[in-house]
N, CA, C and O of each residue as an XYZ file, in Angstrom:
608
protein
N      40.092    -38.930    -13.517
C      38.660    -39.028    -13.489
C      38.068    -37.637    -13.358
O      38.579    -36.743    -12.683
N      36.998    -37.535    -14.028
C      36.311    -36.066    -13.923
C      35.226    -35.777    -13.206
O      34.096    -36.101    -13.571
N      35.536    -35.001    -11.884
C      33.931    -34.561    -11.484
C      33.071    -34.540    -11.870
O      32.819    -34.020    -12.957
N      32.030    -35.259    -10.925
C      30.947    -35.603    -11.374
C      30.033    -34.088    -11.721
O      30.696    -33.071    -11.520
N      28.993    -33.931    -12.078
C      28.287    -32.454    -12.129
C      26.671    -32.744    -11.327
O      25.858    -33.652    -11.153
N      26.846    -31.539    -11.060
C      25.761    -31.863     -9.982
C      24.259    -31.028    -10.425
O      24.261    -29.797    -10.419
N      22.962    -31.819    -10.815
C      22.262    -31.252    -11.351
C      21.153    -30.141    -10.270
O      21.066    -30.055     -9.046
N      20.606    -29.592    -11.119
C      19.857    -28.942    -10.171
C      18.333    -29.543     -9.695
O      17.507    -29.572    -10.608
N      17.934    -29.962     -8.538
C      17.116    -30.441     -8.174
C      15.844    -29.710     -8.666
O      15.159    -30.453     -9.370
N      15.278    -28.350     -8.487
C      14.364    -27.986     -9.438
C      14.966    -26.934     -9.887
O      15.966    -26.419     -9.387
N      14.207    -26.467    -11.133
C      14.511    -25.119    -11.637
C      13.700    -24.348    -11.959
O      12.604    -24.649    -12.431
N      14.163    -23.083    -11.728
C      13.136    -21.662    -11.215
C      12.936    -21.098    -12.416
O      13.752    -20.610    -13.197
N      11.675    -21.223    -12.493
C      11.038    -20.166    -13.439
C      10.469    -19.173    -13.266
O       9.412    -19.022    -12.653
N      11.189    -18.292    -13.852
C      10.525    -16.945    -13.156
C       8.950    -17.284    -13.463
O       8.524    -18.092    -14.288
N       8.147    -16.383    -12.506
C       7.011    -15.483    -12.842
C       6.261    -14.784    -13.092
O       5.870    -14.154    -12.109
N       5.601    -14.428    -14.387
C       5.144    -13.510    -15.141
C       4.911    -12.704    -14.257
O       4.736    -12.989    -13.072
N       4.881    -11.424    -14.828
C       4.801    -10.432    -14.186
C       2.950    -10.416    -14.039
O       2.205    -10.903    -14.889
N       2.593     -9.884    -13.035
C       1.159     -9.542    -12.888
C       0.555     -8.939    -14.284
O       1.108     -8.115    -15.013
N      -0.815     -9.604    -14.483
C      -1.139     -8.479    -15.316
C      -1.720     -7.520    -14.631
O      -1.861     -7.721    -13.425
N      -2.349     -5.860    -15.380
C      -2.881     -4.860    -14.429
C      -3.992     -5.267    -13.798
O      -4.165     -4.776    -12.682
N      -4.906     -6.130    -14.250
C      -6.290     -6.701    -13.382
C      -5.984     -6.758    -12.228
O      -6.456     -6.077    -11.318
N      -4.874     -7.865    -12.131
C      -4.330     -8.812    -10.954
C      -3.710     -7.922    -10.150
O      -3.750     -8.034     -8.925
N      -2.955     -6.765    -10.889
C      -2.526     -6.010     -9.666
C      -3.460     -4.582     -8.942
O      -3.449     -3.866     -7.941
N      -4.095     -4.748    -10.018
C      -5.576     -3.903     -9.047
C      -6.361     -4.655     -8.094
O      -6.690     -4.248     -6.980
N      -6.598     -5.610     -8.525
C      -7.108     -6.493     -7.450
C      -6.289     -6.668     -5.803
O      -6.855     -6.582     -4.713
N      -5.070     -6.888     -6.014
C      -4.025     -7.119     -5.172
C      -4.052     -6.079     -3.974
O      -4.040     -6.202     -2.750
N      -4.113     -4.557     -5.212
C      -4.588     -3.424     -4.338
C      -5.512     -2.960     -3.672
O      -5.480     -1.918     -3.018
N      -6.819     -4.051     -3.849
C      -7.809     -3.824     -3.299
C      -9.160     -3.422     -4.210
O     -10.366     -3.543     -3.997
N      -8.452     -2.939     -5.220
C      -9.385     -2.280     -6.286
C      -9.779     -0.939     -6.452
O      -9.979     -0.465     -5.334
N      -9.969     -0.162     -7.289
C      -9.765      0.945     -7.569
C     -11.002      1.721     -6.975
O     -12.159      1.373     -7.212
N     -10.634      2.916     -6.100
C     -11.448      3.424     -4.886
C     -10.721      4.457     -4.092
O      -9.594      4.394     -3.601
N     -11.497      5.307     -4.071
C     -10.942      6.377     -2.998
C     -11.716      6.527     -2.116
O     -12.897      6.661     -2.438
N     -11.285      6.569     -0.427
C     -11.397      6.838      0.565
C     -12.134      7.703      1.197
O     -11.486      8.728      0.983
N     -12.873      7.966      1.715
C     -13.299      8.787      2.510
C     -12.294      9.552      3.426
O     -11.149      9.146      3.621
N     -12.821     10.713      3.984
C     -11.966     11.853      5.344
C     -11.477     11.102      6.381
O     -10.845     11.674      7.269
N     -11.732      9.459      6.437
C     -11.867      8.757      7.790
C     -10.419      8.394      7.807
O      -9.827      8.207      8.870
N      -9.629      8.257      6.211
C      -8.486      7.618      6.482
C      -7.570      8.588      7.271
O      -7.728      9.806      7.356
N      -6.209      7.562      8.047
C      -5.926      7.573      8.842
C      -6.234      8.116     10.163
O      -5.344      8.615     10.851
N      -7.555      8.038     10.586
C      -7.763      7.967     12.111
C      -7.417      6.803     12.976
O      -7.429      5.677     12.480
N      -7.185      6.940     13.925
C      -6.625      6.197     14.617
C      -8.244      5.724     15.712
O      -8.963      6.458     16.390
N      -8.312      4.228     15.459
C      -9.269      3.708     15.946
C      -8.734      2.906     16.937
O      -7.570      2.883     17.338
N     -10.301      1.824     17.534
C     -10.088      1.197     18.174
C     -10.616     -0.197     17.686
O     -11.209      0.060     16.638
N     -10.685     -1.365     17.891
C     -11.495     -2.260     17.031
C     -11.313     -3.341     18.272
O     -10.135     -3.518     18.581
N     -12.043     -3.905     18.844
C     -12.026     -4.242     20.719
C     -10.685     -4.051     21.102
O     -10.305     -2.975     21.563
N      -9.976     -4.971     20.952
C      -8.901     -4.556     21.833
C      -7.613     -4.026     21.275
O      -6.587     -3.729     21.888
N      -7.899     -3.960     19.844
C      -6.898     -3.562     19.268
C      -7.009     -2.406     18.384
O      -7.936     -2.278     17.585
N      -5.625     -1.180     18.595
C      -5.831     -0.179     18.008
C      -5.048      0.040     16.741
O      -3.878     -0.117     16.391
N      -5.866      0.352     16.342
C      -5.225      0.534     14.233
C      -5.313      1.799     13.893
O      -5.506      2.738     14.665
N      -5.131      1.861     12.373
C      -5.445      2.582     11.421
C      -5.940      2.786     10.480
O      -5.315      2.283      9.547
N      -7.200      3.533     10.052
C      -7.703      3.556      9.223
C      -7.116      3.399      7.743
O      -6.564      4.499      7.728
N      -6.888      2.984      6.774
C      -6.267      3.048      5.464
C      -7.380      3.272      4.699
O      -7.385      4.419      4.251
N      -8.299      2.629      4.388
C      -9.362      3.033      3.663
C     -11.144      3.226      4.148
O     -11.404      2.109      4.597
N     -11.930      3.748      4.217
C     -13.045      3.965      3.841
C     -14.388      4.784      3.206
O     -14.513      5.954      2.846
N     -15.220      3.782      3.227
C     -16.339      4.524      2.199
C     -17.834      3.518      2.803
O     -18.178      2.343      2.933
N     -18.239      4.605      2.978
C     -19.900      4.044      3.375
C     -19.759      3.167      4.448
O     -19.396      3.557      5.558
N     -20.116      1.602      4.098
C     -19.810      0.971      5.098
C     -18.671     -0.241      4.956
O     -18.607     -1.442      5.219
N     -17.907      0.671      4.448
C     -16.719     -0.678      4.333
C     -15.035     -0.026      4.741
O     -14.274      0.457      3.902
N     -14.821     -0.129      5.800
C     -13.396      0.637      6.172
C     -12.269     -0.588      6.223
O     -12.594     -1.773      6.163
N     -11.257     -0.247      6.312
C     -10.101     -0.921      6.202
C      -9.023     -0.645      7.072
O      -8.350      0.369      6.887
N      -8.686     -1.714      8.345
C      -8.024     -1.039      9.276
C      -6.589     -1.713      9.014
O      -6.369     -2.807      8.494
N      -5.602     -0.701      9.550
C      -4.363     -1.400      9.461
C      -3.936     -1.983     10.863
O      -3.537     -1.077     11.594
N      -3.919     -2.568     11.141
C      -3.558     -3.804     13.229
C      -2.325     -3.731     13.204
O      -1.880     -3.777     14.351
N      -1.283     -3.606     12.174
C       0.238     -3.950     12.680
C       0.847     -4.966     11.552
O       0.284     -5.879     10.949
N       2.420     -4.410     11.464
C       3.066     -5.698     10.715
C       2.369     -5.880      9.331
O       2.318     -7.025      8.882
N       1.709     -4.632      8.456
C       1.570     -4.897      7.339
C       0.226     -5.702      7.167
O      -0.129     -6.150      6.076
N      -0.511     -5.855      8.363
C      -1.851     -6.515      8.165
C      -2.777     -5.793      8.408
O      -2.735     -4.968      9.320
N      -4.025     -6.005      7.461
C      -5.231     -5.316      6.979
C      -6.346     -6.061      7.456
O      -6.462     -7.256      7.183
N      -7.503     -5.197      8.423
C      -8.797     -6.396      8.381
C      -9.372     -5.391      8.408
O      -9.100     -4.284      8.872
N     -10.682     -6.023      7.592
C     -11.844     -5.280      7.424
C     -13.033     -5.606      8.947
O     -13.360     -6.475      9.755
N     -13.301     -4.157      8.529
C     -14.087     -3.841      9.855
C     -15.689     -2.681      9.435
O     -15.732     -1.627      8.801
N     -16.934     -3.568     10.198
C     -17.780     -2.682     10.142
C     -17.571     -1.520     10.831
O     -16.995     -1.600     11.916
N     -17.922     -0.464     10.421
C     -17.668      0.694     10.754
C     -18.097      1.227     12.629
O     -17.453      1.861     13.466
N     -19.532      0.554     12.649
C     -19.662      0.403     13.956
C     -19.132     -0.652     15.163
O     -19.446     -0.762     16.349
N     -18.288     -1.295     14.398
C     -17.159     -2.212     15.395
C     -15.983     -1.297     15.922
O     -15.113     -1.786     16.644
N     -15.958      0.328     15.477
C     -15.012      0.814     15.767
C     -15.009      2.217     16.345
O     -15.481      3.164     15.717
N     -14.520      2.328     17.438
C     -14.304      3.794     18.302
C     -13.190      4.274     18.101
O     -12.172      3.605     17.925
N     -13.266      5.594     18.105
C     -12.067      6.206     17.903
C     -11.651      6.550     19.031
O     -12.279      7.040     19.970
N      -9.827      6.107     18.875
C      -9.140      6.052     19.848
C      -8.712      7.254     20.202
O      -8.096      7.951     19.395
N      -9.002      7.703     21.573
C      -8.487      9.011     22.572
C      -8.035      8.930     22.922
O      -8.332      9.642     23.881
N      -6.725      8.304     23.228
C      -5.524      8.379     24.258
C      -4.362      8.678     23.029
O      -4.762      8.941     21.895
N      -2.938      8.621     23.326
C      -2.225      8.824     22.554
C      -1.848      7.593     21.498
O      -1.857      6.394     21.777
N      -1.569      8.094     20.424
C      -1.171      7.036     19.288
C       0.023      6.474     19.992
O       0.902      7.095     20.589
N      -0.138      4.893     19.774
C       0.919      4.107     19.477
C       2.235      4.345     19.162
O       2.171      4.786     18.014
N       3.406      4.318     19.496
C       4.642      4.609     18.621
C       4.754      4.411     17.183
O       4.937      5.170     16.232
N       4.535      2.773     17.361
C       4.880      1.829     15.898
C       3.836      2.150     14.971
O       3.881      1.496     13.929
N       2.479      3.369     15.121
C       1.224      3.622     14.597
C       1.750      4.878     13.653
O       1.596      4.921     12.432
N       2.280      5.702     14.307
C       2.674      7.073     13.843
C       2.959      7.600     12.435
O       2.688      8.637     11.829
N       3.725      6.281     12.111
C       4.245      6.385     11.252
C       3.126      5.794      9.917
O       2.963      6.349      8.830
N       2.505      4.608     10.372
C       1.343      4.453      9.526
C       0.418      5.754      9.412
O       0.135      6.208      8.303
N       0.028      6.244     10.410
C      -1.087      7.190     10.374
C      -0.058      8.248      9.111
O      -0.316      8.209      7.908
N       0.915      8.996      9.612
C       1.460      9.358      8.428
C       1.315      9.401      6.458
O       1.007     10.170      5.547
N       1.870      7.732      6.746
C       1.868      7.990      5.293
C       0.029      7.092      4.677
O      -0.375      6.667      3.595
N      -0.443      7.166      5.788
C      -1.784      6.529      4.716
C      -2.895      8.487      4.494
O      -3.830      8.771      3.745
N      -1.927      9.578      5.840
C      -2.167     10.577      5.331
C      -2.256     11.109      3.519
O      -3.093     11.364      2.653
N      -0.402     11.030      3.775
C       0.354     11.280      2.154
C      -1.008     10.579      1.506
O      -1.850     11.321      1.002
N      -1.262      8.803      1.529
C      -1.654      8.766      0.575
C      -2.651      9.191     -0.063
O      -2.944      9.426     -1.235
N      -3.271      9.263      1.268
C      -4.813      9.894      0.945
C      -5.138     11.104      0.350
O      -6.272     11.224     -0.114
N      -4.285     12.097      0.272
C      -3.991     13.743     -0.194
C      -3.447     13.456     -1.507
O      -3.235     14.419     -2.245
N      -3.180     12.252     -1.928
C      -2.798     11.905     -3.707
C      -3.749     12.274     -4.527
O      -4.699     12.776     -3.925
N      -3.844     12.233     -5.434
C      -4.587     12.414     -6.730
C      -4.656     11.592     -8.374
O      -3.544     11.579     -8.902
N      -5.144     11.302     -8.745
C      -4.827     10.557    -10.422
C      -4.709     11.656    -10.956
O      -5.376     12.690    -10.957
N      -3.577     11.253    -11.518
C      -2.584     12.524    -12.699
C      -1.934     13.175    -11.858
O      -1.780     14.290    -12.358
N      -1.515     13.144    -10.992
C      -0.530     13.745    -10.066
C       1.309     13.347    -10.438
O       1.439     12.194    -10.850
N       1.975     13.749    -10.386
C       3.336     13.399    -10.376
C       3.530     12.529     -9.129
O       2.750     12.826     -8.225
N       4.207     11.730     -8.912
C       4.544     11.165     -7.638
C       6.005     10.434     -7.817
O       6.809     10.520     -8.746
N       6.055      9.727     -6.666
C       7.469      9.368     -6.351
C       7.568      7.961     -5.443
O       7.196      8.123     -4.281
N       8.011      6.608     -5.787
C       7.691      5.909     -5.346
C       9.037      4.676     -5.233
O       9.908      4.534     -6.091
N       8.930      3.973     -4.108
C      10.277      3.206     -4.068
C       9.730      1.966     -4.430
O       8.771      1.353     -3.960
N      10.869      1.575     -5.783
C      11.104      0.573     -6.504
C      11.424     -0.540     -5.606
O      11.587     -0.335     -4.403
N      11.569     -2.218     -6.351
C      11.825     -3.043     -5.310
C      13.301     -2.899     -4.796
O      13.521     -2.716     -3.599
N      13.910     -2.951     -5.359
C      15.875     -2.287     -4.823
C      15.892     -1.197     -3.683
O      17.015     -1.074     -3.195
N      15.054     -0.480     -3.204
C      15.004      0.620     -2.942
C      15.158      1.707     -3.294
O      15.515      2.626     -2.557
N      14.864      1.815     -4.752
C      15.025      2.697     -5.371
C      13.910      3.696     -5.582
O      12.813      3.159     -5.735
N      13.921      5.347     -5.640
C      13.076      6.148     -5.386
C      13.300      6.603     -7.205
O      14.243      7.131     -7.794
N      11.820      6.056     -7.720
C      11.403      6.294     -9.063
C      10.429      7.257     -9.408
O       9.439      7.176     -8.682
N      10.371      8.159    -10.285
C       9.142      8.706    -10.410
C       7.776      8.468    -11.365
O       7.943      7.582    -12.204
N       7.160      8.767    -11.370
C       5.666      8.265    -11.890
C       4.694      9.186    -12.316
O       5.130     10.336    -12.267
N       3.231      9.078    -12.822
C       2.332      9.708    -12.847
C       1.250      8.417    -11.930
O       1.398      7.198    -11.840
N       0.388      9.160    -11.472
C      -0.514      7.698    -10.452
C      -1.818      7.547    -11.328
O      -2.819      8.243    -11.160
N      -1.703      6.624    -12.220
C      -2.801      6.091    -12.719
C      -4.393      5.859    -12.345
O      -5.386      6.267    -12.948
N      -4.300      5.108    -11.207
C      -5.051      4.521    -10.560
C      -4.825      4.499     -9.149
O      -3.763      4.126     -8.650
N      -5.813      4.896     -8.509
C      -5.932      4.870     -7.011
C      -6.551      3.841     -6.445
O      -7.770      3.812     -6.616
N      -5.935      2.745     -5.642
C      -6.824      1.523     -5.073
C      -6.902      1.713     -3.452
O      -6.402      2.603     -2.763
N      -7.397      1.007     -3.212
C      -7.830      0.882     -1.711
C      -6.529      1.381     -1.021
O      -6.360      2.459     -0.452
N      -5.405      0.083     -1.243
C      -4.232     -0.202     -0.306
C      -2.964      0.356     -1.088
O      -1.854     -0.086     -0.792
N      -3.129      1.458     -2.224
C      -1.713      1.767     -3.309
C      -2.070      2.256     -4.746
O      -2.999      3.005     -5.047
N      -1.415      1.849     -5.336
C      -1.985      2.854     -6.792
C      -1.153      1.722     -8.047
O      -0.318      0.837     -7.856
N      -1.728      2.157     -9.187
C      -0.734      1.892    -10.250
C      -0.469      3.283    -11.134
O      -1.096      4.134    -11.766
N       0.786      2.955    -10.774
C       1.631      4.621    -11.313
C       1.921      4.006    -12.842
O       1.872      2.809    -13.128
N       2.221      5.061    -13.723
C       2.711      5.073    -15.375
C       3.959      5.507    -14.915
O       4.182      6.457    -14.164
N       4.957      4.532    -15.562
C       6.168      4.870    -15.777
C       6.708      5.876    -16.439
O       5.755      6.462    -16.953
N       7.717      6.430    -16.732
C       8.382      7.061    -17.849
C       8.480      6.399    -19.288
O       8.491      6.791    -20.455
N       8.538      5.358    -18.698
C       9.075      4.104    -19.845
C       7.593      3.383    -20.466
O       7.619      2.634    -21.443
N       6.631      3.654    -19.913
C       5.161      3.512    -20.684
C       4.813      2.173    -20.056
O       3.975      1.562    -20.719
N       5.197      1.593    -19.035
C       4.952      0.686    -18.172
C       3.888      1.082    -17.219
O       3.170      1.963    -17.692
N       3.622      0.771    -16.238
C       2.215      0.748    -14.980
C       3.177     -0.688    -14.088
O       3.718     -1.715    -14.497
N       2.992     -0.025    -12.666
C       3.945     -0.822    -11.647
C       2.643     -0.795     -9.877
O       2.161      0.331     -9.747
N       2.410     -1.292     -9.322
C       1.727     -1.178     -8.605
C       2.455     -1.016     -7.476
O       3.512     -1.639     -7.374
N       1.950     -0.018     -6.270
C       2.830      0.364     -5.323
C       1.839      0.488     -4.010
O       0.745      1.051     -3.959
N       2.429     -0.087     -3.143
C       1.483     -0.204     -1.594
C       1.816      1.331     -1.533
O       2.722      2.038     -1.975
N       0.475      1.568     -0.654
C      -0.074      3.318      0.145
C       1.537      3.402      0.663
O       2.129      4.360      0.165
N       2.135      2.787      1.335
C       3.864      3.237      2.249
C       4.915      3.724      1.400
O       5.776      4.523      1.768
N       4.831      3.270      0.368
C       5.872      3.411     -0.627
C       5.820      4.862     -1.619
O       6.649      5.176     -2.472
N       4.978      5.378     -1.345
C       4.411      6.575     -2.600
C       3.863      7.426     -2.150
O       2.795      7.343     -1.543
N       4.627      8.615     -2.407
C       4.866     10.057     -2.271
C       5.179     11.047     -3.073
O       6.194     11.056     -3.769
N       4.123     12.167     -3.019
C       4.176     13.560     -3.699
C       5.599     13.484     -4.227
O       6.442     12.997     -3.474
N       6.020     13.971     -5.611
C       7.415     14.208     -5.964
C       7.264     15.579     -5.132
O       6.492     16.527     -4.989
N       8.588     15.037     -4.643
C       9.810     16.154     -4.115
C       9.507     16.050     -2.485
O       9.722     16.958     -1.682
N       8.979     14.785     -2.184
C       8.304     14.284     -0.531
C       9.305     12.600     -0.926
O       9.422     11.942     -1.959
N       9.627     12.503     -0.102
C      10.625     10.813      0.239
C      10.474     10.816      1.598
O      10.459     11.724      2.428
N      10.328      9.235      1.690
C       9.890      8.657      3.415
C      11.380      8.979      4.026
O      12.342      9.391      3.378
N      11.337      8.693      5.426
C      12.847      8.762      6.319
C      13.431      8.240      6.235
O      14.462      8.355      6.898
């Protein structure tokens, strides 16, 4: 008698890749920052990081990859010492902020792989870089750095 075969309960279809709208959007949308990014605020009881602002619309980072928007006068800047787990944000939303469109850059792929680029587009929260290969890939502010600059 021959084993039975065992079907697959669902099957995965991949998903299209973003188009560029969708991944500008994703990023927040295309915008550069004001001098404010990465200061280290306060927002009542919790202290963040600035990632983006302009006029009256800033963008704080709280921790763990989460973003809330904050009126600008909801927020004091924090005087005591930065956070440990902050440091490193304040850091690279520095890098990002010192980027440029048409700049060379350097950015880690999903594998962990450190690819290089030109930065297309600058969004709130990352960019869409031009490939070598004539592609556009969208990359969070953490991931992307000046060529010849790589995170730790």
């Amino acid at each position: 008698m021959k084993k039975p075969l065992s079907l697959p309960l669902a099957v995965r279809v991949p998903s299209p890749a973003p188009t560029v709208d969708e991944a500008r959007a994703k990023l927040g949308g295309r915008a550069e920052s004001d001098a404010r990014a990465g200061s280290v605020v306060r927002a009542s009881e919790t202290i963040g990081v600035v990632v983006f602002a302009r006029d009256d619309e800033t963008w704080v980072w709280i921790g763990e990859g989460r973003l809330q928007k904050c009126a600008p006068s909801a927020l004091a800047t924090h005087d005591g010492e930065t956070p440990r787990e902050l440091e490193r944000v304040v850091a690279d939303v520095r890098v990002f902020a010192s980027l440029r469109e048409g700049a060379r850059v350097r950015y880690m792929a999903d594998a962990a792989e450190l690819r290089d680029g030109v930065l297309a587009e600058k969004c709130r929260f990352g960019a869409l870089v031009a490939t070598p290969m004539g592609g556009i890939v969208a990359v969070a502010f953490r991931r992307l750095w000046p060529v010849g600059v790589t995170s730790d």
